[in-house]
C-alpha positions in Angstrom: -125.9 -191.7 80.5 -127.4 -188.5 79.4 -126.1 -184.9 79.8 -128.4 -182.0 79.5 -127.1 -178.4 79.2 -129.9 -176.1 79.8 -131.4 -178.2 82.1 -132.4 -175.1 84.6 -134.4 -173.8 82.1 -138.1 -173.9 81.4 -137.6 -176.9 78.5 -135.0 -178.0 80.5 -136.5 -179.1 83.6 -139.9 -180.7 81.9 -137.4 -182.7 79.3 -135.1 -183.6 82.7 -138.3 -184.8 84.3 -139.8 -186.9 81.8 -136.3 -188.6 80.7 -135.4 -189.9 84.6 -139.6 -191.4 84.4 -138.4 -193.2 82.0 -135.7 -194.8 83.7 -132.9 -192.7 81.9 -129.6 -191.7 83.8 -129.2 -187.9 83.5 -125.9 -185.8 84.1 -126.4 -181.7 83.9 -124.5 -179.5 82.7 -124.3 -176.5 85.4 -122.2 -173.1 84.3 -120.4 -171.7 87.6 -122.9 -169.5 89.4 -123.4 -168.1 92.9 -126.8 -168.8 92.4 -128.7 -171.7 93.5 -130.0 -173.8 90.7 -133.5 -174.4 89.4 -133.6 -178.3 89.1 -136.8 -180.2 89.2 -137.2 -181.0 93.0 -137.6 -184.2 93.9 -135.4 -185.9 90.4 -132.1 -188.0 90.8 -129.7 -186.7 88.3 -125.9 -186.1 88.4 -124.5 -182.3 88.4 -121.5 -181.4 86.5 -120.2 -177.7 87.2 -118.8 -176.4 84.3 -118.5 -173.8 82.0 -119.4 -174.6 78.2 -116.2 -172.9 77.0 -114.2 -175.0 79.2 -112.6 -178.3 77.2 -110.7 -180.0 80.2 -114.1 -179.7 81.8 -116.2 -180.9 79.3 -114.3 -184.0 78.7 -115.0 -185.1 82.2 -118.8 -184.0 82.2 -118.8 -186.4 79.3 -117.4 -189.5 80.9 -119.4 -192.0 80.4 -121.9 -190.2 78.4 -123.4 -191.1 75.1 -125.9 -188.5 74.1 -126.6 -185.0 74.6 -129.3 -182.8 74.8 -128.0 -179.1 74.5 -130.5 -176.6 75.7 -128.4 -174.1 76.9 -128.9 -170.5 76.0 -127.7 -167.1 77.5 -131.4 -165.4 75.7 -133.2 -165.5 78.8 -130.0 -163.5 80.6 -130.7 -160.5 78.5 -128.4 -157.9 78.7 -126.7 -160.2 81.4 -126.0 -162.9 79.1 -123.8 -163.2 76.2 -125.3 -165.0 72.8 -121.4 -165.0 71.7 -120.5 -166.6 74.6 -122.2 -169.2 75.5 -124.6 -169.8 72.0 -121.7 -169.7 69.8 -118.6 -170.6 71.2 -120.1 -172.8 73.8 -121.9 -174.7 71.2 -118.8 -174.9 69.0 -116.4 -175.8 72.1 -119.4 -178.4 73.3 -119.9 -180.3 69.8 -115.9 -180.7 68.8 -115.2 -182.5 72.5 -118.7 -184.5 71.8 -117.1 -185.5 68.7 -113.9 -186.6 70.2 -115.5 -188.7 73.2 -117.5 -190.0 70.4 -121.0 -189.2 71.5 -123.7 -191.3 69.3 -126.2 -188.7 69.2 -125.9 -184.6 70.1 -129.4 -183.4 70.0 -129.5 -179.3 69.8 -132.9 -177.2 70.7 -132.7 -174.2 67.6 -135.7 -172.0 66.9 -137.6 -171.5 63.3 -135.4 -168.8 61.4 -132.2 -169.3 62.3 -129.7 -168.1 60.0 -126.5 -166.6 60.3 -127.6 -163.7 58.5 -130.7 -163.0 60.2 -130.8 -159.7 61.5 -131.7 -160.9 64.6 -129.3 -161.6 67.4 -130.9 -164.7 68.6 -131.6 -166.5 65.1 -128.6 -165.4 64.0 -126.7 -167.0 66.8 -128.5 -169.8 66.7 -127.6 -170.0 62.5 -123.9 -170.4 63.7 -124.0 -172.5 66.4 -125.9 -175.1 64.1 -123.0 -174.7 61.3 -120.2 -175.5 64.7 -122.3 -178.8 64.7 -122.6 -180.1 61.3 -119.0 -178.9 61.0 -118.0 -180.9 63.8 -118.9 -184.1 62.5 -120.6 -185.3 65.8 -123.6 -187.5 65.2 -126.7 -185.4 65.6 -130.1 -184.1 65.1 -131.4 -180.5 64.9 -135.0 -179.3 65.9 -135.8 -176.1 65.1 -138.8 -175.2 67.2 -141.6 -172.2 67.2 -142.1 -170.2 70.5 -142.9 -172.6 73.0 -145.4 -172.1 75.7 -146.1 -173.9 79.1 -145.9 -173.3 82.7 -143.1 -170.5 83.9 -142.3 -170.2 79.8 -141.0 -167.0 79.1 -143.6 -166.2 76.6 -147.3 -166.3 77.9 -146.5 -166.5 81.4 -144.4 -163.2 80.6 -147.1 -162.0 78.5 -149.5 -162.3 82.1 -147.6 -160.3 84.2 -146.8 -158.0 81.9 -150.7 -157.3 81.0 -151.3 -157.5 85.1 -149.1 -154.5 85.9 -149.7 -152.6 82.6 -151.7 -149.3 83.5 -154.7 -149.6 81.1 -152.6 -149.7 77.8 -150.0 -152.0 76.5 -147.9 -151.4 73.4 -147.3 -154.3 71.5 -144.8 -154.9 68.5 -145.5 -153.5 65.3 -148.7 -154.2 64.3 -149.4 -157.4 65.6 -150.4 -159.4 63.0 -146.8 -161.1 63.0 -148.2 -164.9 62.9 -146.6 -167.1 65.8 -147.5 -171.3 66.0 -147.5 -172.0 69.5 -145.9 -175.4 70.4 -146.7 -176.9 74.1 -143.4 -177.8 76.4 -144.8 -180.9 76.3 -145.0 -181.9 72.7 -141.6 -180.4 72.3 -140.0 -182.5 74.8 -141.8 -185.8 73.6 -140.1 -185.2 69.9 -136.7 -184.5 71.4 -137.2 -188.3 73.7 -138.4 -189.9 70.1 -134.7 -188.5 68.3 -132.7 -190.8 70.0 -134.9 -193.4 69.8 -135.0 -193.4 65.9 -132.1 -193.7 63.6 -133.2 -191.9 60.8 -132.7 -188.8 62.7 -129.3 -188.9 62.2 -128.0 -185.8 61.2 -131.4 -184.6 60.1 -132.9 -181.5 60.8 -136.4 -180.4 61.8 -138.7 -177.6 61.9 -141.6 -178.0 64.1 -144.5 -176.0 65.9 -147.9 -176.0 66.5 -151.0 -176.5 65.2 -152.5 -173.3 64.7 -151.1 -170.0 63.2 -152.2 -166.9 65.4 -151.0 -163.7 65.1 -149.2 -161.5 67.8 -152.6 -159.7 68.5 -154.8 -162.8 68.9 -152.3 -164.1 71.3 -152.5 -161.3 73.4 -156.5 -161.2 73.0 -156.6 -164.8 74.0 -154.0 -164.2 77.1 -156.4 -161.6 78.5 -159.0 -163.9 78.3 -157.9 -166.3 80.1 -156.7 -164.0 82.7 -160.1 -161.9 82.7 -157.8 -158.9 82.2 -158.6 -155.7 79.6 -156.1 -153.9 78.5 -155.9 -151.6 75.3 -153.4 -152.8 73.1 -151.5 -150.1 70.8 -149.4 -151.0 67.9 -145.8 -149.6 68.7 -143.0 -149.8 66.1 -139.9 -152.2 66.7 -137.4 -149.6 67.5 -139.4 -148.2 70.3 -140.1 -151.1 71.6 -136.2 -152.3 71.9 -135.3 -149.0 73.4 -138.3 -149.5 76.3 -137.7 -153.3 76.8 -134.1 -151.9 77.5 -135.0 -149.4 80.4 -136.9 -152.3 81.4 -134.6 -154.8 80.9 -134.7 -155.5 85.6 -138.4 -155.6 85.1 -138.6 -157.6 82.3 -136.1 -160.2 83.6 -137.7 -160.7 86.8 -141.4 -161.5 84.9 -139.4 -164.5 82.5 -138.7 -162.1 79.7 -136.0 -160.8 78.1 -134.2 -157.9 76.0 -134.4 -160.6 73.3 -138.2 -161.3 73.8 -139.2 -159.2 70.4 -136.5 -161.3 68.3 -139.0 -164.0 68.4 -142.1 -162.1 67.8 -140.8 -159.6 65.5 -141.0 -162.0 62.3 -143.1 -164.3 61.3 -142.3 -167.8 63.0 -144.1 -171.0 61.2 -143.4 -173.7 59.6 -146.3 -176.1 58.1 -149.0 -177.6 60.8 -148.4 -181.3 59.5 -144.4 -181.1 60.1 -145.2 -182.3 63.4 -147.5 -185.0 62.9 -145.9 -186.2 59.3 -142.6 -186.5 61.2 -143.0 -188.0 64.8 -146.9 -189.1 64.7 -147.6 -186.5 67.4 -151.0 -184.5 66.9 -150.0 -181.0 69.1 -151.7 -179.6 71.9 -154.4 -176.7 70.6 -153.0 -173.5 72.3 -156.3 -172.1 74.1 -157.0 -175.1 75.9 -153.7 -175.6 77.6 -153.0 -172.3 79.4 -155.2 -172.8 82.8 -151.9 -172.3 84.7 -152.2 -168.7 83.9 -155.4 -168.6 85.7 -155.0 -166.6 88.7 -156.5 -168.3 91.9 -158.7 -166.6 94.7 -156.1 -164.8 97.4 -157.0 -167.4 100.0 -156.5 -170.7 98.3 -153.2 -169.0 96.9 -152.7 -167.7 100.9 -153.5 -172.1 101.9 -150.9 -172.9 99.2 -148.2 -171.1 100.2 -148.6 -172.1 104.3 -149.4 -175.5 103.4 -152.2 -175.8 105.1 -154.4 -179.3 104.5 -157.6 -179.0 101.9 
């Protein structure tokens, strides 16, 4: 059995997908919430509602189970969510019961940078909650990733919308030559399958992305390409753009982006291009050729889709 935390998420779902093809028994983590969750439709997996900070809980999600994948992040929540919370604490309250219930392998999702004295709310948190699992003494393997992109990500997809309803000029952060390495959902989730299946993961940590460096500009140049949309982009210093991702912290939530959205483009994010190849034999997806889902379709076959109509 496998437990996923996260697993309503946009990595979550695709790695929940592909690990029940494969014939593997999943249990999901679920916080309490009086909102209906965003499982893949149509996959068998157990549902265990509890909160991460919740031990007696925990203990019984984990009956039975012998590896995690934690996922789980309250960066998408924004101001909603709290990195303390659920990042940190959950992560530290997650891996000491995973270490009592002596799970073989805990498998944590971290991103390229994190430290615990990054500057940054999200790499810093992320920093901690890997020092609360190599002090826990839980079996595991850490994979630090570069911004991931894919279908309803919260980073091109956000980038769309955002460039849809922007009036003719968009800021953008800094000076846009921060340099980003793109890794697709699918790649990502293939190296987190391979961890368990390879024992010299143990307790080894990775950093991965795509590969291709691009910088922040060329990502948005490339975006509006494939989305046939022109927008004037204007270089717009960091503090500027926190305070106006804050008055448009609703907005932003509702496109897929967060508060935290320019704590992952506001440094450079890279690792080297063979890290992913050299270490799992995976060659990764080239960025421009995999985003046709941000391709907007003509009204009517959008209109067909949505009534169901037969082709």
């Amino acid at each position: 059995m496998i437990l996923v935390t996260g697993a309503t998420g946009f990595i979550g779902r695709v790695l929940v997908r592909q690990l029940t093809e494969t014939g593997q028994q999943v249990r999901v983590l679920l916080r309490p919430s009086p909102h209906s969750p965003r499982l893949p439709k149509g996959v068998p997996v157990e549902v265990a509602v509890v909160s991460l900070n919740d031990e007696r809980g925990l203990r019984a999600a984990l009956r039975g189970v012998r590896h995690i994948y934690h996922l789980a992040s309250a960066a998408s929540q924004g101001r909603g969510g709290s990195l303390f919370a659920t990042d940190i604490e959950g992560t530290r309250t997650l891996a000491q019961v995973a270490a009592e219930a002596e799970i073989e392998r805990f498998v944590f999702l971290s991103h390229l940078g994190a430290d615990r004295a990054s500057a940054f709310p999200v790499h810093k948190s992320k920093g901690i909650a890997e020092e609360h699992i190599r002090k826990s003494g839980v079996p595991h393997t850490i994979i630090r990733s570069s911004i991931v992109f894919g279908p309803e990500d919260g980073f091109t997809t956000s980038l769309a919308e955002v460039l849809r309803y922007a009036p003719g000029i968009l800021p953008i952060p800094g000076n846009g030559r921060t340099l980003l390495q793109p890794l697709w959902v699918e790649d990502l989730v293939t190296c987190l399958i391979w961890t368990l299946q390879t024992p010299q993961a143990v307790n080894q940590t990775y950093e991965i992305g795509g590969g291709e460096y691009f910088t922040l500009r060329q990502i948005f140049e490339i975006v509006m390409n494939v989305t046939h949309t022109r927008r004037l982009l204007v270089p717009t210093a960091l503090p500027y753009m926190r305070v106006l991702f804050v008055l448009l912290d609703s907005f932003a939530r509702r496109i897929g982006a967060s508060t935290y959205w320019l704590d992952y483009v506001a440094v450079n994010r890279t690792c080297p291009v063979d890290n992913l190849p050299r270490a799992f034999g995976l060659m990764p997806a080239r960025f421009a050729y995999r985003l046709n889902y941000l391709e907007r379709k003509p009204f009517l076959q959008r209109l067909q889709e949505a009534l169901r109509f037969p082709r």
